[in-house]
N, C-alpha and C positions, 0 to 999 in steps of 0.2 A: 270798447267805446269808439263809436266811428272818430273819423277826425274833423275838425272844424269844415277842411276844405270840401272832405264829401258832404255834409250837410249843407253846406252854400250852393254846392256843385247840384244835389239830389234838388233841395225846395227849389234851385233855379227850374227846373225843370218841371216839378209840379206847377209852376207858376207858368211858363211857357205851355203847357200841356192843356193849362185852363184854357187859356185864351184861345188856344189852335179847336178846341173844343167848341168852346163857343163859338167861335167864327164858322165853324161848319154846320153847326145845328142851329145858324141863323136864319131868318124868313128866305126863303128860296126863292120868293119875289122880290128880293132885294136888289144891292147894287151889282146888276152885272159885270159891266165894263169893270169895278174891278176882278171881283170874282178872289178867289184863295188865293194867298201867298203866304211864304213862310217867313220869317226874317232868320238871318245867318247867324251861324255859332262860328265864332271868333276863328276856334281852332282849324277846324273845317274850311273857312275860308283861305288861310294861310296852305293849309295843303294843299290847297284846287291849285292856286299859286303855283308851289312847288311842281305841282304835277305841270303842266303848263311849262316852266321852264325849263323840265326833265326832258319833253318832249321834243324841245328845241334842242338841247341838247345833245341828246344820246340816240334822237330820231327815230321811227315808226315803226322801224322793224322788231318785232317780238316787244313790244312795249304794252306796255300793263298798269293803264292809268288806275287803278283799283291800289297797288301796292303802295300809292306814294298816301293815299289818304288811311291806308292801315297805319302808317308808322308812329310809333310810339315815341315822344319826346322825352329827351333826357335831360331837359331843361325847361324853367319857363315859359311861359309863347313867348313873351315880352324880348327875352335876351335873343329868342333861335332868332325872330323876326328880328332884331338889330345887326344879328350878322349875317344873315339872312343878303340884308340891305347893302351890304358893305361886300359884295359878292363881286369879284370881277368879270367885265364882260367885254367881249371881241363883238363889235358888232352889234350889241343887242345883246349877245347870247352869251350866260357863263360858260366858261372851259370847261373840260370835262373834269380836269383833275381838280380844279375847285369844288365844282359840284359833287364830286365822286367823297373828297377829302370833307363840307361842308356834313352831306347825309352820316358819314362812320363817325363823326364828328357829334353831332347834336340829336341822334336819333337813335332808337336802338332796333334790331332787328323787328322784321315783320314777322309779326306770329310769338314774338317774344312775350307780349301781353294776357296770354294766355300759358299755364304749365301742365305740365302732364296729371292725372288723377286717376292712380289707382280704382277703377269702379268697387266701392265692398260687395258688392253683391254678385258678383263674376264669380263661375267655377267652373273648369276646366267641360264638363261635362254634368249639364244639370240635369237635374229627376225628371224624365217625364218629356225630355229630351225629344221631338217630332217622332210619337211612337207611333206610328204610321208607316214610317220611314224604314224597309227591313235592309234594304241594301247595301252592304258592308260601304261598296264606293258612295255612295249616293250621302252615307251616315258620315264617313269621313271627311267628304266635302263639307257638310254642313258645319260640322261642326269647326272646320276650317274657318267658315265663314264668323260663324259663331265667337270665334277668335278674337276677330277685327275689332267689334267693343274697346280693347285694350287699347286699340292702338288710336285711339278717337275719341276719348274720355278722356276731359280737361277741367280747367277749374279758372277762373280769372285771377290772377294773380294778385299778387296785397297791393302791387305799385298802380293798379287800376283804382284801388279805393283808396290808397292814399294822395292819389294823386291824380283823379279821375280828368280834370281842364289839361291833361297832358294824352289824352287818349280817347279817341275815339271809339275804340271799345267801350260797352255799357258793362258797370259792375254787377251781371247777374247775381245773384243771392245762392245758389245751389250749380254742382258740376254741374259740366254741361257735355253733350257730343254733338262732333262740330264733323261736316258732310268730308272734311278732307278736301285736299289742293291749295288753289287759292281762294278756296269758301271754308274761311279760318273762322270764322265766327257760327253764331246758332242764326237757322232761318226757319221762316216760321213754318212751311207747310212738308218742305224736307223732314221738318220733326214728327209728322204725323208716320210716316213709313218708317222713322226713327222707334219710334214708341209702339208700333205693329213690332217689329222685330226684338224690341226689347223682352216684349211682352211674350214670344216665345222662346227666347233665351231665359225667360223666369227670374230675369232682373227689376223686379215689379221697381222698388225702391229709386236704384236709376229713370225708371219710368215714370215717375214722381215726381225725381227733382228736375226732368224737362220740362214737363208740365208748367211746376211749380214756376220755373224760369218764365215761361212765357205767361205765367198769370201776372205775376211781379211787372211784368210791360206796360197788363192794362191797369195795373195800380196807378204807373208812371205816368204816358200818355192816355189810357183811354181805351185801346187796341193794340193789338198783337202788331210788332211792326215785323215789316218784311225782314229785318236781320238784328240780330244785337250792337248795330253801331248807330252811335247820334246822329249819320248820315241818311238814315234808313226809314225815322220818323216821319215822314211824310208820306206811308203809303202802309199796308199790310201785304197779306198776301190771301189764296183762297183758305178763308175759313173754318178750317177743321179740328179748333182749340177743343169744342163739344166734345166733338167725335174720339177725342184721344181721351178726354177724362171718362167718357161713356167705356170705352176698351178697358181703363184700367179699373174701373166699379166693376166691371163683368168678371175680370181676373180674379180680384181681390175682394171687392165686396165692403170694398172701404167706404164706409155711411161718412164718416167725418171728415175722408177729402173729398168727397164729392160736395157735400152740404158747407166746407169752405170754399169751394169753385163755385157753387151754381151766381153769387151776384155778382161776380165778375166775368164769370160767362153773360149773364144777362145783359151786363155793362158794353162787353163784346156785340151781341147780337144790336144793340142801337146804334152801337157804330157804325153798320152796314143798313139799317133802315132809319138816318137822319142825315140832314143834311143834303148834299150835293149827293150821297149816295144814294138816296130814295128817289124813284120815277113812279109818277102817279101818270095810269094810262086809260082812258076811256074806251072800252069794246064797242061797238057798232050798234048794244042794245041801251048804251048811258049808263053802263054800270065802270064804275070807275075802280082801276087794279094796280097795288103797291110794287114792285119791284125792285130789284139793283141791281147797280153798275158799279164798275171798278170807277175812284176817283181821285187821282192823285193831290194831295193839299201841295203844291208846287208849278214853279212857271220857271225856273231856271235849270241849267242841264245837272243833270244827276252826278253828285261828288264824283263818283267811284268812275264813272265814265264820262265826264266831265268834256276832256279833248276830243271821246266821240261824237257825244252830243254835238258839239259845236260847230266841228266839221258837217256832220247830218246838215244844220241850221242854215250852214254859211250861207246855204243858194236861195234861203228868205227872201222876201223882198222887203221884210218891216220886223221892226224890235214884236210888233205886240202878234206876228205870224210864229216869230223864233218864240216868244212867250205859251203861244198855244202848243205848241210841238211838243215843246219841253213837259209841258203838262198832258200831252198826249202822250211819248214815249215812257215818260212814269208810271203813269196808267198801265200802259202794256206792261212792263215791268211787276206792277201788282197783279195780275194776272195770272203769273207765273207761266204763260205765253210770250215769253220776249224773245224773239220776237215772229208773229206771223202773220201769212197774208188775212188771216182769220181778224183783224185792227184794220185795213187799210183798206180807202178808198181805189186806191191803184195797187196793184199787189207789186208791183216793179219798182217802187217808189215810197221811200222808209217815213219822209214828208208828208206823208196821207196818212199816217195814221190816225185814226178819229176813235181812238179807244173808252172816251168817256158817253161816245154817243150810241153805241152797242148794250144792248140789256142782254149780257150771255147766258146762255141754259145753264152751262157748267157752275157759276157763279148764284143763280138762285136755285140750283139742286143743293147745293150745298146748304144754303140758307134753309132748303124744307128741309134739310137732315139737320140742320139746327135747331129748329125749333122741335123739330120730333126729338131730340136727346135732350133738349130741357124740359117739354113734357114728362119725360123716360124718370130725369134725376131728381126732376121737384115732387115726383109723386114718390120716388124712393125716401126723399127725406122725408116726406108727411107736410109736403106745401101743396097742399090739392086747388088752393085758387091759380096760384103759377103754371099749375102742370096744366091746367085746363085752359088757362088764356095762352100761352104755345101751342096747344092741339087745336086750338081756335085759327090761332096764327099761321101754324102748317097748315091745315085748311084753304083757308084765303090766298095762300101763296099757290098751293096745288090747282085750285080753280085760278089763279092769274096764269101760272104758267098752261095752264089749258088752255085758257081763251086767248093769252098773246101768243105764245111761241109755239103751239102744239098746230103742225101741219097736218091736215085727216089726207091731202092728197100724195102726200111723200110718207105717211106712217112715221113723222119724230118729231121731233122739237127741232127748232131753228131758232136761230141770234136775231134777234130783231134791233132793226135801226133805228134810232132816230132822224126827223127828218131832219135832212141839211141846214136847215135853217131855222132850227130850234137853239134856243139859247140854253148855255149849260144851267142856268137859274130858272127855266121854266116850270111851272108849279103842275103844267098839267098838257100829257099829248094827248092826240087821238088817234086812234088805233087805226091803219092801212095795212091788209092784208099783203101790199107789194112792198113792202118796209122787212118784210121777212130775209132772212139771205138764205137762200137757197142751194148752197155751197154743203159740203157733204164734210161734215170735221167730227173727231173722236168725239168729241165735246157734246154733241150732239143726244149721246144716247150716256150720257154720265146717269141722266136722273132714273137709268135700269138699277144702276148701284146705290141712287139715295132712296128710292122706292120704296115704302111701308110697305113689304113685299105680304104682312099676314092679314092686313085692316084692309089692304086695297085690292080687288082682283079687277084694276082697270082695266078695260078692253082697251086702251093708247096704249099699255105698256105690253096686251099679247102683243099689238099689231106690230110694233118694232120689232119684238123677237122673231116676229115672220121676214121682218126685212133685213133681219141678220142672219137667219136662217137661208134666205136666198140667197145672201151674198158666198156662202159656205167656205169655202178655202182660200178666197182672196186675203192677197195680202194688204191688210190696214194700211199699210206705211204708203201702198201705192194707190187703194180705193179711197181712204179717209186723206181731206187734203189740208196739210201742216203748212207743208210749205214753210219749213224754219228758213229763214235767211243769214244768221249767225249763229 
């Protein structure tokens, strides 16, 4: 029987979840100037705090503003935040040894909110094990790797759901495995390469209940957020919830979780075609074409990096420039590009990021492989009007991304801009052939992987593989340009 507090703690959240819902799937001709914003969870805020103080503190060296907002209280907010208050300071700044003695004091370890969990479906050496694979060393490695599972397989602990306003960790519902370091929680697109590899480890089961975990999200908010913490709600990450339940029906062949995923997958797939994520663009002939962008629901600096944002901000000249930034760097954040010149007006200059005004390939390739794997699942259950208005859908999507992004004189798809002075709530652009960015990124040729490689024998997609063909032995990391800067 949950306990009262997780149920206050859970509906606060279905009730916060609506409204962030609604506000984004609002008239998109509405009120710009304000535009999205989130309102603060109490606890969350108290640790930005902290973090902030820690800084001042214990100073920049090796500092890891991410850690102060994992920590798990061992107390009420109410009391930590009273002694909290009662903190002595030199200057401004608490001592070290208060501060050092205040955290061992009222907090418990990072990482503690989560415990180890046996996987059951782990065997040393499973059937069917990469038989392909003959190579004594090559089988031994593998299965090295193979290994790791154990050491990455968790569970949320009971003081998360007994006690959830003490924790910024989400009470997932089923174990979880978590990327390792200090990416102690589940994220969302990490879990798709998660779920590939489970899926040949022959831990279908495990491969279920990540799944399972990241459907449970769109129960909560709506969408897959970018990680398992209350800080993370304001954004997702690239889209490939589909694609992981499509892997494991292919495995297993399991009709009744897929046909429990596919309305929540559906629920997922609005979330990236409504709202601020949806760009309506008109082609040169008046035919007008849906699209998406990343959009962060936020205009303040992100918990987790909090003190960097700020610094980033400081050379602003105006609260509502730092407002936009912060809702630009989140963005890139959702992404899963954070961070590159591939966002920025200036590539030398983290302040230019314009991440909401970019329609990326990478981001509606995914989108066509979404709606092609809910065509795929809704016709495995016997929902043949669903599976047909998705192939409808991939379609539509396929013809936009040909008519905006697909370049015939460079042979690929390119990011297309928005103009500079396009509002984030405008209902409708028109399409400029020099809006295209011309810049040469991996991202570029993603949609060779989302591809309906057996329905389509587009001549766009030989002619790319001629221009990867030319390129023959270069190296990506020097030809394609990332340009990470962190």
């Amino acid at each position: 029987m949950p306990s009262l507090r997780f149920l206050f703690y859970f509906f606060h959240f279905i009730f916060f979840s609506t409204l962030l819902s609604a506000a984004m799937s609002s008239d998109a001709a509405g009120d710009c100037a304000v535009g999205p914003a989130e309102s603060s969870v109490p606890l969350v805020s108290f640790l930005q705090r902290l973090q902030s103080e820690a800084l001042k503190t214990f100073g920049p060296k090796s500092f890891d503003p991410k850690l102060y907002v994992d920590l798990p209280l061992k107390q009420d907010l109410v009391v930590t935040e009273e002694a909290f208050a009662k903190l002595q300071r030199v200057n401004g700044t608490i001592t070290l040894s208060e501060l050092e003695k205040f955290v061992n004091s009222f907090f418990g370890k990072v990482g503690d909110d989560l415990v180890y969990e046996e996987p059951k479906d782990f065997v040393l050496e499973p059937e069917e094990f990469l038989p392909k694979v003959k190579n004594p060393k090559v089988r031994a490695w593998a299965l090295q790797v193979h290994c790791i599972w154990k050491n990455l397989s968790r569970r949320v602990s009971d003081d998360v759901r007994e006690w959830p306003e003490r924790h910024t960790l989400l009470p997932l519902p089923e174990p979880v495995v978590i990327p390792g370091s200090r990416f102690r929680e589940v994220y969302y697109w990490d879990s798709y390469w998660i779920v590939r590899g489970l899926l040949v480890s022959k831990m279908y089961d495990t491969a279920k209940a990540v799944v399972n975990n990241l459907l449970w999200l769109i129960e909560v908010y709506g969408h897959v957020l970018n990680g398992a913490r209350v800080y993370y709600s304001n954004r997702s990450q690239p889209p490939l919830l589909t694609s992981m339940v499509r892997e494991i029906y292919m495995k297993t062949g399991d009709l009744v979780f897929a046909k429990k995923a596919l309305p929540l997958l559906i629920k997922e797939h609005l979330f990236w075609n409504s709202g601020f994520h949806r760009v309506v663009i008109q082609d040169l002939q008046g035919r007008e074409h849906s699209l998406s962008r990343h959009y962060a629901f936020w205009d303040t600096p992100r918990p987790e990096s909090a003190t960097i944002d700020k610094e980033s901000a400081s050379k602003l000249p105006s609260d509502s420039d730092k407002e936009a930034f912060y809702r630009q760097v989140a963005s890139a954040a959702e992404t899963g590009w954070d961070f590159s010149s591939r966002w920025m007006r200036d590539s030398s200059d983290l302040t230019t990021l314009s991440t909401t005004s970019i329609i990326p390939v990478d981001l509606n390739a995914y989108l066509y492989k979404m709606e092609l794997d809910l065509a795929f699942l809704a016709k495995k259950v016997g929902d043949a009007t669903i599976s047909k208005n998705f192939k409808e859908a991939s379609n539509a999507r396929l013809h936009a991304m040909t008519s905006i992004l697909w370049n015939a004189e460079m042979n690929q798809w390119l990011d297309y801009w928005l103009s500079s002075c396009a509002r984030d709530c405008e209902d409708k652009h028109q399409f400029d052939a020099r809006n295209q960015n011309d810049k040469i990124f991996a991202s570029n040729f993603i949609p060779l992987w989302t591809w309906n490689h057996k329905s389509d024998t587009s001549k766009h997609e030989i002619k790319v593989e001629n221009i990867l063909e030319s390129f023959q032995n270069l190296v990506f990391c020097v030809m394609l340009e990332s340009l990470l800067l962190y």
